[in-house]
C-alpha positions in Angstrom: -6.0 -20.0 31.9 -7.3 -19.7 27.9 -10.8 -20.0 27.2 -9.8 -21.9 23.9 -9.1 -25.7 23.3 -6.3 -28.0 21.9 -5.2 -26.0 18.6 -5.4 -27.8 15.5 -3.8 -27.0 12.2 -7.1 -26.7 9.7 -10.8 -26.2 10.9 -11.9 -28.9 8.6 -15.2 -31.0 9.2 -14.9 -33.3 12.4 -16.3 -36.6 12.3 -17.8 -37.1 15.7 -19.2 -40.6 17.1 -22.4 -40.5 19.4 -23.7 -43.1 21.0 -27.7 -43.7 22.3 -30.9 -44.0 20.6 -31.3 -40.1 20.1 -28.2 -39.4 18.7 -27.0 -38.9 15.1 -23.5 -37.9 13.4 -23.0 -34.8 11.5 -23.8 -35.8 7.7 -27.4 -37.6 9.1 -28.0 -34.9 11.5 -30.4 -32.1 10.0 -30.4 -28.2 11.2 -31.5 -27.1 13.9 -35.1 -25.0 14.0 -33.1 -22.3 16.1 -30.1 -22.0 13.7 -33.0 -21.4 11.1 -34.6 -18.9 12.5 -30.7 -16.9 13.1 -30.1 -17.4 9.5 -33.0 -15.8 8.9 -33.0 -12.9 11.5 -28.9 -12.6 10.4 -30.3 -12.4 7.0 -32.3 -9.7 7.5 -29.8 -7.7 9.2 -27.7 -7.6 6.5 -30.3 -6.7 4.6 -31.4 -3.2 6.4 -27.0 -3.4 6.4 -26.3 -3.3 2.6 -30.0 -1.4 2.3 -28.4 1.5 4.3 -25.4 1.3 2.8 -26.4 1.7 -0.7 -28.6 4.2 0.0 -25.6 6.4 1.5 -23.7 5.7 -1.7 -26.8 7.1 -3.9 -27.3 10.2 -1.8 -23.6 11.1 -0.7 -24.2 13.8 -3.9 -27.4 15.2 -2.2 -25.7 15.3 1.3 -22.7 17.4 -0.4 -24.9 20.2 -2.1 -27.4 20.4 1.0 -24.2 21.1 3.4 -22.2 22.6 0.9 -19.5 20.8 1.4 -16.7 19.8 -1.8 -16.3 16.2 -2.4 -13.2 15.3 -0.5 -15.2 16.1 2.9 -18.2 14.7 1.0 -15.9 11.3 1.1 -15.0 11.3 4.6 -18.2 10.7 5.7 -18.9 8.2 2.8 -15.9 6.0 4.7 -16.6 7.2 8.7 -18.4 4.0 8.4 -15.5 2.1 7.6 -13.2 4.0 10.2 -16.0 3.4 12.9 -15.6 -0.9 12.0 -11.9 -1.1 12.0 -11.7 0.7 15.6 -13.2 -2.4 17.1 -13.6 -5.0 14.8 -10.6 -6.5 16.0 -11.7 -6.1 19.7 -15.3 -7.4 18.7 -14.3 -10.5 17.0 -12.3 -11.7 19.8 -14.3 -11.3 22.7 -17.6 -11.4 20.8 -16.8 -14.8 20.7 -16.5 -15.4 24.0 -19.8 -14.3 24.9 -23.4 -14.6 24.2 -22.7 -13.9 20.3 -26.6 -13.7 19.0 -27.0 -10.8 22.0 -24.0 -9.1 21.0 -24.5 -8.9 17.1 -28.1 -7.6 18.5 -27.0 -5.1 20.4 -24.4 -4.0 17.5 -27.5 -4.2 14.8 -29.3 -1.8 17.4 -26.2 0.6 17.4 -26.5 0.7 13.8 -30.1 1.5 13.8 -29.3 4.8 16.3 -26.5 5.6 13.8 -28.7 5.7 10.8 -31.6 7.8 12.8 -28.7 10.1 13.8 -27.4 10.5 10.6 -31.5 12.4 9.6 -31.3 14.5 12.1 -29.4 17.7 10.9 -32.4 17.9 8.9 -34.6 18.8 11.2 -32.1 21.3 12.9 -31.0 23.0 9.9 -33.8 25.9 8.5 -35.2 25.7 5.4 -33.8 26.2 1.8 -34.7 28.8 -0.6 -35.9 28.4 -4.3 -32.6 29.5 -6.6 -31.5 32.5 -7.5 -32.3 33.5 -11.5 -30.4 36.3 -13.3 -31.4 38.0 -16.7 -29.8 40.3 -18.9 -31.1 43.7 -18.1 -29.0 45.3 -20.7 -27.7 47.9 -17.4 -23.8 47.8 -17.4 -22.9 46.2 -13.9 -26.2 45.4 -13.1 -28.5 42.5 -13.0 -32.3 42.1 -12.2 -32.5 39.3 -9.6 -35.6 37.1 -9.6 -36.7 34.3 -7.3 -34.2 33.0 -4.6 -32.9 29.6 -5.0 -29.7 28.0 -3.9 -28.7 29.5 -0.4 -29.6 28.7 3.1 -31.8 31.1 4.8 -29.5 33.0 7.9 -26.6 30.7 6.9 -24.0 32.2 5.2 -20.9 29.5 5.6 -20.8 25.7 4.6 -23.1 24.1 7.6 -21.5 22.3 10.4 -24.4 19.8 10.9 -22.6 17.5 8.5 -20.6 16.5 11.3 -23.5 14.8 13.1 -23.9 12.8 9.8 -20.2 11.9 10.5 -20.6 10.6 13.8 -24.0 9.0 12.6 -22.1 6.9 10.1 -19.6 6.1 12.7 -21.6 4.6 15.0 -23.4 2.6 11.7 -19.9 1.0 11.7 -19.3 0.5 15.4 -22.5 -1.8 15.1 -21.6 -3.4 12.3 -18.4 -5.1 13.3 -20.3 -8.0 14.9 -22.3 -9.4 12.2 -19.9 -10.4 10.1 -17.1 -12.2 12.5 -19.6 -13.7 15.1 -22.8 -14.3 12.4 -20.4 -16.7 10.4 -18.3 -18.5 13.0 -22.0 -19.0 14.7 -23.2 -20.5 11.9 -20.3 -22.6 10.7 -20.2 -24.2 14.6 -23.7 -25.4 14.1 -24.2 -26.2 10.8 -23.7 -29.2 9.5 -19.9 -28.8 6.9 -21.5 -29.3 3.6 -24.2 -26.5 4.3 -22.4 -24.1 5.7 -21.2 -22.7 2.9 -24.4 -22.6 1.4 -25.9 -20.9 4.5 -23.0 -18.1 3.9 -24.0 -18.1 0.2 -27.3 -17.5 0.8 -26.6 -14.8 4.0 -24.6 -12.8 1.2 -27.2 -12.7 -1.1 -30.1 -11.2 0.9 -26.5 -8.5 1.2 -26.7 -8.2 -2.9 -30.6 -8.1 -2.8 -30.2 -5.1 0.0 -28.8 -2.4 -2.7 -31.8 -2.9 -4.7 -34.0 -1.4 -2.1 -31.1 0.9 -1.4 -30.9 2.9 -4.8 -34.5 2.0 -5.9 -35.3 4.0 -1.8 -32.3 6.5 -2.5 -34.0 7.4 -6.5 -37.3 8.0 -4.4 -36.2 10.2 -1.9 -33.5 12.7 -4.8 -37.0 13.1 -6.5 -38.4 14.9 -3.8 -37.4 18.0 -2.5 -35.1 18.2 0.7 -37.9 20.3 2.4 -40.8 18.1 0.9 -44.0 18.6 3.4 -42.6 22.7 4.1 -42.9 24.2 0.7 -44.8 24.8 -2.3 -43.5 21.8 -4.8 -45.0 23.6 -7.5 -43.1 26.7 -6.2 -39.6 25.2 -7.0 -38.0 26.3 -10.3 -35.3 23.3 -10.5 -35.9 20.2 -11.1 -34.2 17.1 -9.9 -32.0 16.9 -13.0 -30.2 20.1 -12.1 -27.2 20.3 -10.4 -28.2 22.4 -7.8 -31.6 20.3 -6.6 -31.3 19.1 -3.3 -33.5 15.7 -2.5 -35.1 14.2 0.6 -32.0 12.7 1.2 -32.9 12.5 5.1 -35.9 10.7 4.7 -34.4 7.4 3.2 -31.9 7.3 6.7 -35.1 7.5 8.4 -36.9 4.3 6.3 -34.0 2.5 6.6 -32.9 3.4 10.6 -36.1 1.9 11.9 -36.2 -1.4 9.8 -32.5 -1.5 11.2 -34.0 -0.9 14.6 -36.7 -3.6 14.0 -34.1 -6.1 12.9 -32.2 -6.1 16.4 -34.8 -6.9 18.8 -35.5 -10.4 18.1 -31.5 -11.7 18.2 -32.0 -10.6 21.9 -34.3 -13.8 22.6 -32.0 -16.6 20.8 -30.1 -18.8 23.3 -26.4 -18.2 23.6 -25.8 -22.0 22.1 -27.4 -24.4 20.6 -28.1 -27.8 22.2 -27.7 -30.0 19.2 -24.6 -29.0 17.3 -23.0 -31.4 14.8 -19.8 -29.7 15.0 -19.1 -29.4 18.6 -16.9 -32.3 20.0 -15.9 -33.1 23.8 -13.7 -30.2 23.0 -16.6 -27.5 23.3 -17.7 -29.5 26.0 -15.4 -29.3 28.2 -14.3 -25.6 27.2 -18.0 -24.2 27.9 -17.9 -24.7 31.6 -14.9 -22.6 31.8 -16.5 -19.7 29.6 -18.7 -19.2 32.1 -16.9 -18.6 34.7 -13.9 -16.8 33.5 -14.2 -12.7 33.8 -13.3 -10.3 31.1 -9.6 -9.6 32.7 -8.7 -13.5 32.5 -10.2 -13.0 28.6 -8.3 -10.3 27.9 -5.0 -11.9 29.2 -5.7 -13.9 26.5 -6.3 -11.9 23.4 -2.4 -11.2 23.0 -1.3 -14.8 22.5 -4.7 -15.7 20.2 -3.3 -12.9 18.0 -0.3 -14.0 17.7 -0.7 -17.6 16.7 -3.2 -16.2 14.1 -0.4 -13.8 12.8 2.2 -16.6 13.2 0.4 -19.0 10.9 2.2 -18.5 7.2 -1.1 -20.1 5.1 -3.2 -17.1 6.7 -0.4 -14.3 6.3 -0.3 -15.1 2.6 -4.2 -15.0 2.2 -4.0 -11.9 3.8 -1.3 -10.6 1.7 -3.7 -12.1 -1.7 -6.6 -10.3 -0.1 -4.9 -7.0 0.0 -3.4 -7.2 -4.0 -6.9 -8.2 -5.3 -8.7 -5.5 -2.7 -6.5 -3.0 -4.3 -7.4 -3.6 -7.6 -10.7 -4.3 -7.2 -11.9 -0.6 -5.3 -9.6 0.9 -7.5 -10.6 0.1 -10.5 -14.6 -1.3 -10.0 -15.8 0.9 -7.1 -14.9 4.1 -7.5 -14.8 4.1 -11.2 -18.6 3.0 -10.8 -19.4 5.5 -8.4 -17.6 8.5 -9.1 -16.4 8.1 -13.1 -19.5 6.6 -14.4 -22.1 7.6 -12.6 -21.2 11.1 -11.7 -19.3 12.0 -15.1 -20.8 10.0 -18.1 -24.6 10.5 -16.9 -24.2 13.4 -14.8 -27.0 15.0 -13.3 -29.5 14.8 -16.4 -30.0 11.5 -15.9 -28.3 10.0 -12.6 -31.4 8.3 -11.4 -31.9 6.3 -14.4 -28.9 5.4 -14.0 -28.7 4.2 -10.8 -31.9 2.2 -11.1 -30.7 0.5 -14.9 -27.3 -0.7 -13.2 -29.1 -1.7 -10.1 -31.5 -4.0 -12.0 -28.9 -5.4 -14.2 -25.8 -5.8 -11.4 -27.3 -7.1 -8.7 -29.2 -9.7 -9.8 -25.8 -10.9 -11.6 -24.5 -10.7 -8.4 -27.5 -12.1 -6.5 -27.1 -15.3 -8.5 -22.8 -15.1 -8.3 -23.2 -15.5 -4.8 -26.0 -18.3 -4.3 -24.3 -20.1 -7.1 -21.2 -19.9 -5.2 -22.7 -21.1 -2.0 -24.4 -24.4 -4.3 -21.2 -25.1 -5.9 -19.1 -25.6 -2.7 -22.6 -27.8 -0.9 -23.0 -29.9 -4.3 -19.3 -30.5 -5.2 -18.4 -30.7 -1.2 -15.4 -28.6 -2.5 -12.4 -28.6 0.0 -9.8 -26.3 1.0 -7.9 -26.8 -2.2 -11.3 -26.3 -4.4 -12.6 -23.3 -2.8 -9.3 -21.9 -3.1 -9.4 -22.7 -7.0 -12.4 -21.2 -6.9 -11.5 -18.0 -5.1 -8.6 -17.6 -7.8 -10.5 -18.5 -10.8 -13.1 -15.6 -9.7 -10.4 -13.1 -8.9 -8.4 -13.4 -12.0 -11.8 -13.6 -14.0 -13.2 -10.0 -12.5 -9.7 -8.1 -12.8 -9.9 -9.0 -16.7 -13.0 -7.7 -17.1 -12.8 -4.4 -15.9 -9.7 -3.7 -18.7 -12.7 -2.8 -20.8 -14.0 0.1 -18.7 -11.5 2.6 -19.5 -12.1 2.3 -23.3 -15.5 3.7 -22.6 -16.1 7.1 -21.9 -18.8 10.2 -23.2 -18.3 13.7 -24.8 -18.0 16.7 -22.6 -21.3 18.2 -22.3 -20.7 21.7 -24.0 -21.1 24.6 -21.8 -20.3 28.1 -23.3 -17.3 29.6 -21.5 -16.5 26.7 -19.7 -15.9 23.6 -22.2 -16.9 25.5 -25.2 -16.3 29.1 -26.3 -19.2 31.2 -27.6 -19.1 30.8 -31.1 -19.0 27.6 -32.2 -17.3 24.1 -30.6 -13.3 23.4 -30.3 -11.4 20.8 -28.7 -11.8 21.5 -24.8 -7.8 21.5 -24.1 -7.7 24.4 -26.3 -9.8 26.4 -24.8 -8.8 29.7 -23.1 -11.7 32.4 -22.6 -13.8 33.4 -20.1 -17.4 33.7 -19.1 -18.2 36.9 -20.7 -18.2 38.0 -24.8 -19.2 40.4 -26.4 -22.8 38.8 -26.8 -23.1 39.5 -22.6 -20.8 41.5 -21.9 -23.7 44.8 -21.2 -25.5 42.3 -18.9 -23.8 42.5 -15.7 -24.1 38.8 -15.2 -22.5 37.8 -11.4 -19.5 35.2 -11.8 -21.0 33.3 -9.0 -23.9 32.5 -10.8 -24.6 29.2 -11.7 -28.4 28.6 -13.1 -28.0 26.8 -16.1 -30.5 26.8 -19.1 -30.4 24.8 -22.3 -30.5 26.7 -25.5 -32.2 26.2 -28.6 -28.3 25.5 -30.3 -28.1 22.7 -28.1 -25.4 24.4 -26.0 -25.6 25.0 -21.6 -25.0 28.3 -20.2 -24.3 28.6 -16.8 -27.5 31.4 -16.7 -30.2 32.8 -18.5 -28.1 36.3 -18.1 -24.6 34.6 -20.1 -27.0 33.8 -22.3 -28.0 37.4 -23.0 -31.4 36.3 -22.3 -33.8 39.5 -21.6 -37.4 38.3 -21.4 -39.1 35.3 -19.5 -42.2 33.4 -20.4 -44.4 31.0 -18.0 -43.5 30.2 -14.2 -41.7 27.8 -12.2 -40.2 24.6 -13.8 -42.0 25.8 -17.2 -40.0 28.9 -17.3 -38.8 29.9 -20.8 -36.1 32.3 -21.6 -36.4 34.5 -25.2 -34.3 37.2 -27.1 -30.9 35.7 -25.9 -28.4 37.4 -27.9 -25.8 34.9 -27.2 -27.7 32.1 -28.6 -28.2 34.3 -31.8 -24.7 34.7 -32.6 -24.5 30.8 -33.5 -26.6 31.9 -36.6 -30.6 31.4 -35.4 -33.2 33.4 -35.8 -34.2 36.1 -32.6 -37.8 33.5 -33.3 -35.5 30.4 -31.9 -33.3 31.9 -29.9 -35.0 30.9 -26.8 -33.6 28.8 -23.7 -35.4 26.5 -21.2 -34.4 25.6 -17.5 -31.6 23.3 -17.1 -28.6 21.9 -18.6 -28.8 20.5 -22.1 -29.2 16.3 -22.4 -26.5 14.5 -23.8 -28.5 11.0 -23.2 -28.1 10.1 -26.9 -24.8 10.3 -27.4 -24.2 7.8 -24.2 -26.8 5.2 -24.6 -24.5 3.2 -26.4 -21.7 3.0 -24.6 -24.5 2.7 -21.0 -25.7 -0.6 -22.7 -22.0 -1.7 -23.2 -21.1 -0.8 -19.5 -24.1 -2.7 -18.4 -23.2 -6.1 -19.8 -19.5 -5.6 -18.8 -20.6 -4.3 -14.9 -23.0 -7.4 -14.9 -20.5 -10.0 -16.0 -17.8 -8.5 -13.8 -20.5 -8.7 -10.9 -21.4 -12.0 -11.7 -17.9 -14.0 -12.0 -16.7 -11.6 -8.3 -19.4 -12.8 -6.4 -18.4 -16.8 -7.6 -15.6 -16.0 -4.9 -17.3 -14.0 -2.3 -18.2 -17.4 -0.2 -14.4 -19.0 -0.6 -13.3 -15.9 0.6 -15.3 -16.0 4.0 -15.0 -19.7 4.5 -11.3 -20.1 3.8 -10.8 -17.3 7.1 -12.9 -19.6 8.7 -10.8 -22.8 7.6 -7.4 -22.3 7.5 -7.4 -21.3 11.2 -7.4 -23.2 14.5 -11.5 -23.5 15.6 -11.3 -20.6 18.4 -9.8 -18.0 15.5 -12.6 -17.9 13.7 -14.1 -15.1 14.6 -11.1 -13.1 14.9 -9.9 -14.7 11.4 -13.0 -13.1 9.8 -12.2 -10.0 11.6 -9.3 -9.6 10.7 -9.8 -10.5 7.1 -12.4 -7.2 7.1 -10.2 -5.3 9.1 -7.8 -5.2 5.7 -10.8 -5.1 3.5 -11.5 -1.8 5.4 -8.6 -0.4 5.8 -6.8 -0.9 2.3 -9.7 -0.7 0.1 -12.9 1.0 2.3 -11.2 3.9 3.4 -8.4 5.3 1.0 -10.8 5.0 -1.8 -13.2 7.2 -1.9 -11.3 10.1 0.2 -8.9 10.3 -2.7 -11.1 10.3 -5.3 -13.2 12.6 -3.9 -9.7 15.2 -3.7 -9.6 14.2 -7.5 -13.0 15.0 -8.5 -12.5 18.2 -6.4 -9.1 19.1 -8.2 -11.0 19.0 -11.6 -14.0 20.9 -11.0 -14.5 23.9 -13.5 -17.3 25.1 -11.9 -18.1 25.6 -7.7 -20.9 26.2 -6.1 -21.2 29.9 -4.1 -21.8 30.8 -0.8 -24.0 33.8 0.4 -21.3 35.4 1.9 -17.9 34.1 -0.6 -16.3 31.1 -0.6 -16.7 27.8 -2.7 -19.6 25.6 -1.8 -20.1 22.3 -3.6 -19.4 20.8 -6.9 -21.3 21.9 -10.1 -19.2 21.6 -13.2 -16.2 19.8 -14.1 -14.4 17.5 -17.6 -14.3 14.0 -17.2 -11.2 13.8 -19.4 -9.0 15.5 -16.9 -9.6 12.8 -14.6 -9.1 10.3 -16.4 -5.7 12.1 -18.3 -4.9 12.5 -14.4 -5.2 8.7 -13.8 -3.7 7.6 -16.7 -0.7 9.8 -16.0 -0.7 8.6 -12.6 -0.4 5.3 -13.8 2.1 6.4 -16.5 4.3 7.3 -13.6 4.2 4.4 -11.4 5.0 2.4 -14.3 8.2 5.1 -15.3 9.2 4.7 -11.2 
């Protein structure tokens, strides 16, 4: 026996007749209070969803340094939410729908809520950090005079295992997370009336966008505060957030965000399992319903074979699919990572990478924000059909692909670092050059290789510590520490009176600003014209599909989001950014830690040869 009714080949509108004083046909008939108040508790989910979300992309950097970890590991647990969704999203969207579907996406919402708490807690099982380690010349061959302790773990001598809680934490987030989108949607386009429920998807998708506002604007508050904020001496700590070694509250932001998560479930556990006045519904739910009750999970399952075939069997959904996966492909190759990792992480770097954050927060998603209500108004207003919102989806696709061409014409000096993008004496071209860390200027120092506590000197030039820098005296305390008599900075011609050095790598902001302001119109613009498609994406799953696919449609539809764009992403890039990196991060007792220095160009020579070669192939 199947729990689902006479197939059909489009989900379009019904027009249903009703009869007695009471009754009304779907284009009089107006929403119901109780479908209000889910699209407003749904709404709110994916709020504290795309809140948390965000605020795992902005501190994935802070995460990597506090469990010294390189970026490649760094990205798995960036995408363990992803891996968690496609486990069961399939399994979700089916049977999810054959249930109480407000309860389940509750108790899914609550899952994500334990996730995110989860994912805090190695924080409060790891110890404490130390304050970095500072080296200055001392002018005693082999030998350096240690100052201050920053930058290892006390007792912990090896990259921290805790990271895998984090793992599992975001695994769960994505466990959870599988039910909002399948049964949220097909819940709402059974009860709405057709011409609004593509508005009510609009506006569900735009409390997402508004979510990442909170996310980086939460995620620039918590990197600003030091990871053991409440435990030490803030006035004690020589580094400052701009260096790359500083290590944020990046715990306390999984905390914020786990119990609004939490707060969100509860009430979707009080809203019925239907809805007594639906527009949609037709004799055909009628009779159906009475059977959903009674069948068990066994005679459900028997079922789940043959649903997934007649969904895989219809040729108008394989090709969307196959669309889906072209322009996914595209678009997390070439918009999300290349926002993420290029931009933000190589062209702003660490000197100003909360700025950042914040400026294309405030300028992206509000393009986006209005993309994807505009989208939803367009489809209520024009009553677009199948064929429109499918002109609509293409239009937007098309639109976004041409303007990210631009990105890769944009890109920002190497910041110079003496022995490492620059030699000693004066700059070159980076590819040419071939020296080390130590010159003559240094070389009686005993400066550590390991080190890595960059100051700015007067020259304008980084070195990777006050002791490569010849530096022999210091002036002032903490984050006001000065460095003077640094030999190395002399031989660029200065005076021993300005040959000084401050804590920190040197800024680089003006050379960038203009090509930031041209990367935030493009970013906005490409925002803007994707999120036009983001509703004809969701309601063509929704459409093109016999009435009891829907959910599974939509679950299928993000199981390839996840699995072709979500997942390989960031993993990869994460290798590449780790098979560039000039500079690691040390252990106490050997080893490489995290990432600290590396050249944007070789990435981007890397991907352009990469492309080079699938073009020659």
């Amino acid at each position: 026996m199947t729990v689902e009714g006479s197939p059909e080949r489009f989900s379009e509108p019904r027009t249903i007749e009703y009869s007695g004083h009471n009754q009304k046909t779907p284009q009089t008939k107006c929403c119901s209070p109780t479908l209000k108040i889910f699209i407003g508790l749904l709404a709110f989910c994916y709020f504290t969803k795309s809140l948390t979300g965000a605020y795992t992309k902005s501190t994935i950097t802070q995460i990597e340094r506090r469990f010294e970890i390189p970026s490649s590991t760094a990205g798995i647990i960036d995408v363990s939410f992803e891996m968690g969704n496609l486990l069961v999203i399939t399994v979700v969207s089916y049977f999810g729908a054959k249930f109480h579907r407000p309860k389940i996406i509750g108790a899914g919402v609550l899952l994500m809520g334990i996730g995110t708490l989860l994912m805090a807690l190695p924080h409060f099982i790891m110890k404490s950090t130390w304050d970095t380690l500072i080296v200055k010349c001392s002018k005693i061959p082999n030998r350096a005079h240690f100052m201050d302790c920053i930058g290892c773990l006390k007792g912990e001598s090896e990259s921290s295992p805790m990271w895998v809680i984090a793992l599992f934490g975001n695994i769960l987030r994505g466990i959870g997370e599988a039910s909002i989108g399948p049964l949220g949607m097909s819940f709402i386009d059974d009860y709405a009336r057709p011409e609004n429920s593509a508005f009510y998807i609009g506006c569900l998708h735009t409390l997402g966008v508004i979510g990442p506002i909170f996310g980086y604007s939460l995620g620039s508050l918590c990197a600003s505060l030091y990871v053991d904020i409440g435990l030490v001496d803030q006035e004690s700590v020589t580094i400052t957030p701009q260096d790359s070694r500083w290590v944020g509250a990046w715990w306390l932001g999984y905390v914020v965000s786990g119990l609004l998560t939490l707060l969100a479930a509860l009430p979707l556990w009080f809203l019925p399992r239907a809805l007594p006045e639906n527009p949609q519904t037709s004799k055909l739910d009628n009779a159906s319903n009475q059977h959903k009750h009674t069948l068990s999970i066994t005679e459900i399952a028997k079922d789940f074979g043959p649903s997934l075939k007649r969904l895989l069997t219809n040729g108008i959904y394989l090709l969307y699919l196959v669309y889906i996966y072209i322009y996914i492909f595209f678009i997390y190759i070439y918009i999300y990572i290349y926002i993420y990792f290029f931009f933000l992480f190589f062209f702003f770097c660490w000197l100003f990478k909360l700025a950042v954050l914040i400026c294309t927060g405030v300028t992206s998603i509000p393009a986006a924000t209005l993309g994807m209500f505009l989208s939803g108004w367009i489809m209520k207003r024009f009553k677009l059909s199948l064929l429109g919102s499918t002109r609509l989806m293409f239009f937007s696709s098309v639109t976004t692909l041409v303007c990210t061409i631009p990105y890769f014409a944009l890109s920002c000096e190497n910041i110079d670092v003496a022995g490492v993008t620059v030699p000693y004496q004066g700059s070159v071209e980076v590819q040419d050059i071939s020296h080390g860390l130590l010159t003559s200027c240094n070389a009686d120092c005993g400066c550590p290789d390991f080190q890595w506590d960059p100051v700015c000197g007067q020259n304008g030039v980084t070195y990777i510590s006050p002791c490569h820098a010849g530096c022999n005296s210091i002036r002032g305390a903490g984050q006001n520490m000065t460095f003077h008599g640094c030999t190395c900075i002399q031989s660029w011609g200065l005076t021993s009176g300005t040959s000084t050095a401050v804590l920190g790598q040197c800024s680089r902001e003006t050379s960038c600003t203009k090509m930031f302001y041209i990367y935030l119109a493009l970013q906005s613009l490409a925002f803007f014209v994707y999120s036009l498609g983001t509703v004809p994406f969701f309601l063509i799953s929704l459409r093109i599909v016999d009435p009891a696919l829907k959910s599974l449609s939509v679950g299928v539809f993000l199981l390839v989001l996840r699995v072709f764009g979500g997942i390989p992403a960031p993993i990869c890039f994460g290798a590449l950014i780790d098979s560039t990196c000039l500079k690691w991060g040390q252990k106490k007792c050997g080893g490489s830690g995290a990432y600290l220095a590396g050249l944007f160009y070789v990435i981007k020579r890397k991907v352009q040869n990469d492309n080079q070669m699938s073009k020659d192939g």
